[in-house]
C-alpha positions as CSV (number, residue, x, y, z in Angstrom):
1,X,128.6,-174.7,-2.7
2,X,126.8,-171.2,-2.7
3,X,130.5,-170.0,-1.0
4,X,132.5,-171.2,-3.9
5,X,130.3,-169.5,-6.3
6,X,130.8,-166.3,-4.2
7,X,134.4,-166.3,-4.3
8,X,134.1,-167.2,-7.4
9,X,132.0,-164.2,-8.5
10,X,134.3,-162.2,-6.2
11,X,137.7,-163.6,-8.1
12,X,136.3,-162.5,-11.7
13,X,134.6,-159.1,-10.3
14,X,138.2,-157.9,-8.9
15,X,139.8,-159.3,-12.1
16,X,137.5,-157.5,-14.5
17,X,138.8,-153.9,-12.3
18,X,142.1,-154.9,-12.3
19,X,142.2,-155.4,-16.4
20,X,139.9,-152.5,-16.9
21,X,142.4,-150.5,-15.1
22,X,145.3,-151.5,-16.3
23,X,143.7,-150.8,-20.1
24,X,142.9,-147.2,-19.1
25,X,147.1,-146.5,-18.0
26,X,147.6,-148.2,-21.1
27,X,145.5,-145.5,-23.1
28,X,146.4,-142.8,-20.6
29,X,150.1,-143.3,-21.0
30,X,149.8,-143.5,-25.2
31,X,147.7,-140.0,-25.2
32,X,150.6,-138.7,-23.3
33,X,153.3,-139.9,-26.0
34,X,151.1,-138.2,-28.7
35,X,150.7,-134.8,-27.7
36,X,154.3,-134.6,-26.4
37,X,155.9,-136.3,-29.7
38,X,155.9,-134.3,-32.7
39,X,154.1,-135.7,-35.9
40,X,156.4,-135.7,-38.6
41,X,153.4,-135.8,-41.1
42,X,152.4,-131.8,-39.7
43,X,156.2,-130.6,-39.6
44,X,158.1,-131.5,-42.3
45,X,161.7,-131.2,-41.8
46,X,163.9,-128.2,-42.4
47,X,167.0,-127.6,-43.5
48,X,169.8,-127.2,-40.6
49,X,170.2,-123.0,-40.0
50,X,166.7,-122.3,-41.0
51,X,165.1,-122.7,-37.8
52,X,167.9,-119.8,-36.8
53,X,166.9,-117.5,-39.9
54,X,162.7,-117.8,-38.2
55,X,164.2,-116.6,-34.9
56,X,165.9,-113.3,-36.7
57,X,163.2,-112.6,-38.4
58,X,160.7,-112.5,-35.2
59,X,160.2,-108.4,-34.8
60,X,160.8,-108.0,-31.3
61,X,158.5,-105.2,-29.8
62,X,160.2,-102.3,-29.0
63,X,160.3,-100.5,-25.4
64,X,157.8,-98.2,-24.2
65,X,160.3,-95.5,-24.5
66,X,160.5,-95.7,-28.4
67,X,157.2,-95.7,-29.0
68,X,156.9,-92.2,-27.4
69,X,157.3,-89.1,-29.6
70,X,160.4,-87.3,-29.3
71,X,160.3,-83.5,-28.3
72,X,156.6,-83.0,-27.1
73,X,155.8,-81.6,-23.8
74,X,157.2,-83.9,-21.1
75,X,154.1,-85.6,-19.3
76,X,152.8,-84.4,-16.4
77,X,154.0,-87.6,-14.1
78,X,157.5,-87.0,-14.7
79,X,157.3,-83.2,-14.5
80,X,157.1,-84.1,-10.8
81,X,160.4,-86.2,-10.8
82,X,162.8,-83.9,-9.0
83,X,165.7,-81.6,-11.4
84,X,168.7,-83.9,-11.7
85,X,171.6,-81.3,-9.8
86,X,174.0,-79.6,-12.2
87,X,177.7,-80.8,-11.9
88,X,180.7,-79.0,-13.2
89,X,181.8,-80.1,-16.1
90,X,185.4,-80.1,-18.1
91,X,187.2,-77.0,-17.6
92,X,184.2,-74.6,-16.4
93,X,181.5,-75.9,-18.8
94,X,179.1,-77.3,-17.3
95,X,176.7,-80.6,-17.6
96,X,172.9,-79.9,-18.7
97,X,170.4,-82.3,-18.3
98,X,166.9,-83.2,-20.1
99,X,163.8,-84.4,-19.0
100,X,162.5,-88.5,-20.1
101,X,162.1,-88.8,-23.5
102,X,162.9,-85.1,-24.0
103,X,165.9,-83.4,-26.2
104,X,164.6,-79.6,-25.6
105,X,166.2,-77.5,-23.2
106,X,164.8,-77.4,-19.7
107,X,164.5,-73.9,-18.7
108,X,166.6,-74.4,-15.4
109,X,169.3,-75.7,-17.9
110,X,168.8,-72.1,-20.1
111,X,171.3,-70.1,-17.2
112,X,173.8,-73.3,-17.5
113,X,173.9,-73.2,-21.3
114,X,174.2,-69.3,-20.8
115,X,177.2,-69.6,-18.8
116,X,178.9,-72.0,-21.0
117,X,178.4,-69.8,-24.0
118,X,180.1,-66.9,-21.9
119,X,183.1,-69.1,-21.3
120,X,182.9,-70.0,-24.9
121,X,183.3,-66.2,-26.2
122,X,186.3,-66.3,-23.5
123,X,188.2,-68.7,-25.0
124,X,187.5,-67.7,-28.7
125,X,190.6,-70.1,-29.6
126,X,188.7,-73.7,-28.2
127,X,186.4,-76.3,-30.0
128,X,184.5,-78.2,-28.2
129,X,182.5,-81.6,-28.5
130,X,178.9,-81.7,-27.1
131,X,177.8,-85.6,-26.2
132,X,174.7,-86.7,-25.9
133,X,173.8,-89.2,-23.4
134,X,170.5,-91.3,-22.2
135,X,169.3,-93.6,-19.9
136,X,169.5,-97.3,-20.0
137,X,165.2,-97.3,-20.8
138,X,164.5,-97.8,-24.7
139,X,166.4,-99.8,-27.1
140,X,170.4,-98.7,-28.1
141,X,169.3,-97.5,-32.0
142,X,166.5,-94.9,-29.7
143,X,169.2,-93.9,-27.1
144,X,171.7,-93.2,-29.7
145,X,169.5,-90.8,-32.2
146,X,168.1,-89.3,-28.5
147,X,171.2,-88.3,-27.8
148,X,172.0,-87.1,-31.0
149,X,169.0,-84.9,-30.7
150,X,170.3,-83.9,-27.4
151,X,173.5,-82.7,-28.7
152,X,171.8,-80.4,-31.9
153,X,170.0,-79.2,-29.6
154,X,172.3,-77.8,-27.5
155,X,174.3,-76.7,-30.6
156,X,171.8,-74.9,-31.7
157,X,171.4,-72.9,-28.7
158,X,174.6,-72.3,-28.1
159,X,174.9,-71.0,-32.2
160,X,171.9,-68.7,-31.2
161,X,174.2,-67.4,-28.5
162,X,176.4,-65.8,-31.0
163,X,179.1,-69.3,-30.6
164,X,180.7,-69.9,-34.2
165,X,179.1,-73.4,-35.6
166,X,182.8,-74.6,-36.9
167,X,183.9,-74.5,-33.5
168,X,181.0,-77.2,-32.2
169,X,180.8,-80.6,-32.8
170,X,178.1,-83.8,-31.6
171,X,178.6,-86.8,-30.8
172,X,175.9,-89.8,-29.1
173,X,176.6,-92.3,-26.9
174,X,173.4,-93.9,-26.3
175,X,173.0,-95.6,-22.9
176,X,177.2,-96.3,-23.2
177,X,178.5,-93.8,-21.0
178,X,176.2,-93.7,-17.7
179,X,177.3,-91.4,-15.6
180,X,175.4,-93.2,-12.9
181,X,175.3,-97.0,-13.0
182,X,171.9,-97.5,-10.8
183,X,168.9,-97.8,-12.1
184,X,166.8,-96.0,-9.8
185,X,165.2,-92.3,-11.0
186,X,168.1,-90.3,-9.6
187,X,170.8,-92.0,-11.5
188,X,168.6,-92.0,-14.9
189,X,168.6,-88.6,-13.9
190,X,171.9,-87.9,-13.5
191,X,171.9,-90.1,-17.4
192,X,169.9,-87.8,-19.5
193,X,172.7,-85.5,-20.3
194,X,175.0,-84.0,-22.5
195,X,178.6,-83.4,-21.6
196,X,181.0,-80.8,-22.6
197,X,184.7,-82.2,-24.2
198,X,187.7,-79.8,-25.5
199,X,189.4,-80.8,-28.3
200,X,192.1,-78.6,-28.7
């Protein structure tokens, strides 16, 4: 008698776990369904396209490369990048290249522009178009009025240098045009540049 009431009392104790856990799963697994099923009482439905139209409108945060001013003294870590080598150009003028960020003219790029402005007065008959080029860093609407500024500048220059304005035109490219398709410091290097094109 005393070992039926013990299996007895053994029978409803392992019952009573089993439906008391069974009951938590139960509440467990609705939990689960709540958080991971959206309410349609707190988002009220929108019309199809909308969702698209949020998305546009997000501002996306800008590089750290257009939030930089343009033409202040270059900072003294990439002052000790090494001077991008200058490469002939079209027909004897020559490439010049700018520092990150920068659109004034280097002063080991001074003797380059110097020289181009002699083969300029040379052939008093040419026009020429000065493109301005940038790295891929910063977004395409920085690159492109960067390389604008690049190309001004270096009109301007080469106007100081007695050139005739009429016979210089600008043009930007942005990040297009890479002279160098890496993206390691020598080939943005080799990037920040403007080129020299004839137009006859």
């Amino acid at each position: 008698m005393k070992r039926n009431k013990q299996s007895i009392f053994a029978i409803v104790f392992i019952l009573f776990f089993m439906v008391a856990g069974c009951m938590k799963v139960v509440k467990e697994e609705e939990s689960i369904q709540k958080t991971a099923e959206p309410s349609a009482v707190t988002q009220p439905q929108q019309p199809e396209g909308a969702e698209a139209a949020k998305e546009e409108a997000v501002p996306v945060k800008e590089e750290t490369v257009a939030e930089q001013p343009i033409g202040e003294e270059m900072p003294k870590a990439a002052a000790a990048l090494p001077a991008a080598e200058v490469s002939e150009g079209v027909e004897g003028l020559m490439v010049v290249y700018f520092d990150f960020d920068r659109f004034t003219i280097r002063d080991d790029m001074k003797p380059v522009l110097d020289k181009n402005a002699g083969w300029l007065r040379k052939n008093q008959d040419v026009k020429i178009e000065i493109q301005g080029h940038c790295d891929e860093r910063g977004t395409n609407e920085y690159n492109i009025a960067l390389g604008e500024r690049r190309a001004q500048s270096i009109k301007k220059y080469l106007t100081d240098s007695g050139i005739n304005e009429a016979r210089l035109n600008t043009i930007s490219y942005g990040e297009e045009k890479p002279a160098d398709p890496g993206h390691t410091e020598d080939a943005w290097g080799k990037n920040r540049r403007a080129e020299f094109v004839i137009k006859r």
